[in-house]
Structure formats: C-alpha cells, structure tokens
C-alpha positions as CSV (number, residue, x, y, z in Angstrom):
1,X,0.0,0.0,0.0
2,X,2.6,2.6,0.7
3,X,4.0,1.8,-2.5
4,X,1.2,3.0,-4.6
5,X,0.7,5.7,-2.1
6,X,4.1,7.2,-3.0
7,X,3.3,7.1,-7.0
8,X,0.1,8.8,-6.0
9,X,1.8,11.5,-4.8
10,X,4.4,11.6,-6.8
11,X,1.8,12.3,-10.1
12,X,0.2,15.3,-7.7
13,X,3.7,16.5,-7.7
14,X,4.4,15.8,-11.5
15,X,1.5,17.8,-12.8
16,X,1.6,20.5,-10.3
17,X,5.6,20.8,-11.4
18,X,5.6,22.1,-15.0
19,X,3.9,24.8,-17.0
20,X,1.1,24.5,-19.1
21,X,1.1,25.1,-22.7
22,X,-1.5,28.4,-22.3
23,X,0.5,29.6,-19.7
24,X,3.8,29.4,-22.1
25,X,1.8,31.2,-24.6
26,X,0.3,34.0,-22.3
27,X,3.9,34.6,-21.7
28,X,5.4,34.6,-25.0
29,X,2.8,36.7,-26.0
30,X,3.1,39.6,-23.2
31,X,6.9,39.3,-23.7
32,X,6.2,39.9,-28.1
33,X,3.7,43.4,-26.8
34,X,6.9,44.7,-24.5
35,X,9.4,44.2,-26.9
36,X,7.4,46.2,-29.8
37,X,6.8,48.6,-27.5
38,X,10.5,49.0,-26.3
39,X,12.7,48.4,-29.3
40,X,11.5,52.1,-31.2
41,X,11.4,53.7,-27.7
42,X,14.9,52.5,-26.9
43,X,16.2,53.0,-30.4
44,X,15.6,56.6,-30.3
45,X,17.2,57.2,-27.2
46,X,20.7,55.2,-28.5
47,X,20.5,57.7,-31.4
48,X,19.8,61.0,-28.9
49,X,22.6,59.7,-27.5
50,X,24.6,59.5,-30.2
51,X,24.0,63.1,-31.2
52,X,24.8,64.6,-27.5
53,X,28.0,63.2,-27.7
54,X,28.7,64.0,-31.6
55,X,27.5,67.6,-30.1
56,X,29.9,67.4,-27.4
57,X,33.2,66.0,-29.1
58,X,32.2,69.2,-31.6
59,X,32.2,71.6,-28.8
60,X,35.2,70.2,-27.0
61,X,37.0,70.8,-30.4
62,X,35.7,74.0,-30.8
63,X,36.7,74.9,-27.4
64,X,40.7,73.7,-28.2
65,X,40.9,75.1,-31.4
66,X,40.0,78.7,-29.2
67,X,42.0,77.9,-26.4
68,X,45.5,76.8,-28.8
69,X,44.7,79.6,-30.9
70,X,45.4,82.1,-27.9
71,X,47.8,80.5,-25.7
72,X,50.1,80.0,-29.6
73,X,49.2,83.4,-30.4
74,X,48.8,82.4,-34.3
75,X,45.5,81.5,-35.8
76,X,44.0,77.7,-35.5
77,X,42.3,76.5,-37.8
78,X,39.4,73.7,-37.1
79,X,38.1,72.3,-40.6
80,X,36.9,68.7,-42.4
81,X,39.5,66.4,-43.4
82,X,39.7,63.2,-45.1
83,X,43.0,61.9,-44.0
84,X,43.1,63.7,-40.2
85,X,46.2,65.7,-41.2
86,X,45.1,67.9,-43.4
87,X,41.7,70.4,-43.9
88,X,39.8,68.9,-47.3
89,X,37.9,71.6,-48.9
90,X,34.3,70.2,-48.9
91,X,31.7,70.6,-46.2
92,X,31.1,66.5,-45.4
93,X,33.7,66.5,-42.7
94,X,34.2,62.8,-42.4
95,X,36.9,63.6,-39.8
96,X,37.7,67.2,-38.5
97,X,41.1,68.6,-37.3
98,X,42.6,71.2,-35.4
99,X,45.5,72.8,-36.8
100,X,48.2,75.7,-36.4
101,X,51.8,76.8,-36.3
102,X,54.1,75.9,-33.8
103,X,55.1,79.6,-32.2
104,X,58.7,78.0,-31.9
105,X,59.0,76.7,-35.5
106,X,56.7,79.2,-37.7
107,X,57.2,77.0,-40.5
108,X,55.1,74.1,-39.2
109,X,52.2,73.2,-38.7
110,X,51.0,70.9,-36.4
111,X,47.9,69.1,-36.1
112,X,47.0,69.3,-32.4
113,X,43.9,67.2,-32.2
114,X,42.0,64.6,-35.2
115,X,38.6,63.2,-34.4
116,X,36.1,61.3,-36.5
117,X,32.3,61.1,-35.6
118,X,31.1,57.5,-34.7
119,X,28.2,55.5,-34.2
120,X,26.7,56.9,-37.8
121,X,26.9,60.4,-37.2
122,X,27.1,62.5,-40.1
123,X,29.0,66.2,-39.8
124,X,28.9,68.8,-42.0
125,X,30.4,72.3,-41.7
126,X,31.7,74.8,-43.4
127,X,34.3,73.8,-46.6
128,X,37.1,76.5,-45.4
129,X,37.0,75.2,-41.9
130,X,36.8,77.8,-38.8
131,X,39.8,80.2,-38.3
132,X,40.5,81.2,-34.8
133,X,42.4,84.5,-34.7
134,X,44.9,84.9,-31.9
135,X,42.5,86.6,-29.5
136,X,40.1,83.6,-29.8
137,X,37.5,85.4,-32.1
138,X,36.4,83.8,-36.0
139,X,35.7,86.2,-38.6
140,X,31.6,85.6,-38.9
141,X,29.6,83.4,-37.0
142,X,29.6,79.6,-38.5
143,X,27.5,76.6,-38.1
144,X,28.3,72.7,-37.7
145,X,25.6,69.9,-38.0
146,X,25.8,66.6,-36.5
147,X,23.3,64.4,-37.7
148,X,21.5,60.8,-37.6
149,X,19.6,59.9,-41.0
150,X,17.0,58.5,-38.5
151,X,13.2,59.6,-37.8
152,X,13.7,57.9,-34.7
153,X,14.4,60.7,-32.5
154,X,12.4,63.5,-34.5
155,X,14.7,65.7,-33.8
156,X,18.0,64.3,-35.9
157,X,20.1,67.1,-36.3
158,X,22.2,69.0,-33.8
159,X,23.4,72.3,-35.0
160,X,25.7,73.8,-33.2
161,X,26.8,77.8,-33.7
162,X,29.8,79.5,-32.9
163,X,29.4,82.8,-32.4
164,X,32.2,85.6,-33.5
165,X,33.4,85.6,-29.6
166,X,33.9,81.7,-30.1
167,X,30.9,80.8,-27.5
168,X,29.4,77.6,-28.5
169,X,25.5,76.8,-28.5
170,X,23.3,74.3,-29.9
171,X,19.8,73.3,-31.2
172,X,18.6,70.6,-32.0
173,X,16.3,70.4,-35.5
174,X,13.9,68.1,-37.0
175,X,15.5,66.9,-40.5
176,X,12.5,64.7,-41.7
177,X,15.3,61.4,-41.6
178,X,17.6,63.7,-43.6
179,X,21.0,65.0,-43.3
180,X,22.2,68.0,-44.9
C-alpha cells in the first residue's frame, strides 16, 4: 500500500511541477507586446545619445581650437578632413582637425587634435574650416551639424553655432530622416 501511495503522490507532484502550454503562450505573447513597445522607444534614445556626444566632441573641439589659438598666439584652424592631417575643402567633414603653427618653428604646422564622428553620425560644416584669430574670435559666425539619417528621434540634427566671440551653442532640428 505505501508503494502505490508514493506514486500517488508523486503524479500530484508531477502535474503540479511544469507549465502549461497556455500559460507558455500567455507569456510569449506579453513578452512579443513589451518588446514592440521597447525596441522604437529605446532606439531613439541610443540615437539621442549618439548626437549629445557628436555635439559634445564638436564643442570640445571647438573649445581647443579657441584655447590653442590664444595660448600660440597664431591662428587655429578647425576644418573637415579626409585623411586627419590635413583640412579637405568640402563641407562633409568625415573627420575634422585642429591645426596651427608651432610659435617655436613658424614654418610648421602641427595638427593638435584629429577626431572622426562615430556610431553613424554625419558632420557637416563649413568647406574653409573655422579660423580662430589669436584673441580667440572667428571672422563671422559659422555653423556645424551633427546628424542621424533616423526619424527615430524627430529631432536628428544637432546644429551647433559658434558665435564671433567663439561661445558655443546648440539646437537641436527636426530633418525629416535627412541630413544636410
């Protein structure tokens, strides 16, 4: 008697063990509804973060092609370049880089800082690059864009002004999925 006592039991425990097949479903299913809601919704924000930091590597340059440009006292040039050594004359700036004379050997011309955008970014800026004068001021106010060819966020372009003083400010744009 205990015997079939024990395999009594041990079927209660069997059955009571497992899923069931609806339950399996009911959870695949719930699991399918999260991720279609998460996957655009997380999307967008990898590609807002994406253009921050585009925005901020763009800035940081900015900020050291000023900052070289007075502390050398000779102009600094930050422009588009193909190779990262010298400026290309086209306003797709695949790569940018900072560039200016050594004070101690006027006749060279050292590249101080190369940097390519990553991730998918697109930049674009202006073909002659941006000259900083000695006292840390440009000519006329310029423009870079940093851009996603995304609708997911909205809002794929970062445009980013620098002013004649060489302060730095951005905005971001809505591009329709389109870079300029």
């Amino acid at each position: 008697m205990p015997d079939a006592r024990n395999r009594i039991e041990a079927r209660r425990r069997s059955r009571i063990a497992g899923f069931t097949l609806v339950e399996l479903m009911v959870t695949v299913a719930v699991l399918g509804v999260l991720a279609v809601v998460a996957v655009p919704a997380m999307q967008g924000l990898v590609n807002g973060n994406r253009l921050r930091a585009a925005t901020g590597e763009l800035q940081a340059a900015i900020q050291i092609a000023k900052t070289e440009a007075v502390r050398r006292n000779v102009p600094v040039t930050l422009c588009g370049s193909s190779d990262g050594s010298t400026c290309a004359s086209t306003g797709n700036w695949t790569r940018w880089v900072i560039r200016g004379r050594d004070p101690a050997t006027p006749s060279d011309v050292d590249v101080i800082r190369s940097d390519a955008p990553t991730g998918g970014v697109q930049i674009s800026g202006p073909p002659a690059g941006i000259v900083f004068r000695p006292s840390g001021r440009i000519d006329a106010q310029a423009q870079i864009t940093a851009c996603l060819p995304t609708t997911n966020p909205a809002d794929n372009q970062r445009i980013v002004t620098i002013m004649v003083s060489g302060i730095t400010s951005y905005a971001s744009n809505n591009g329709g999925g389109n870079c300029p």
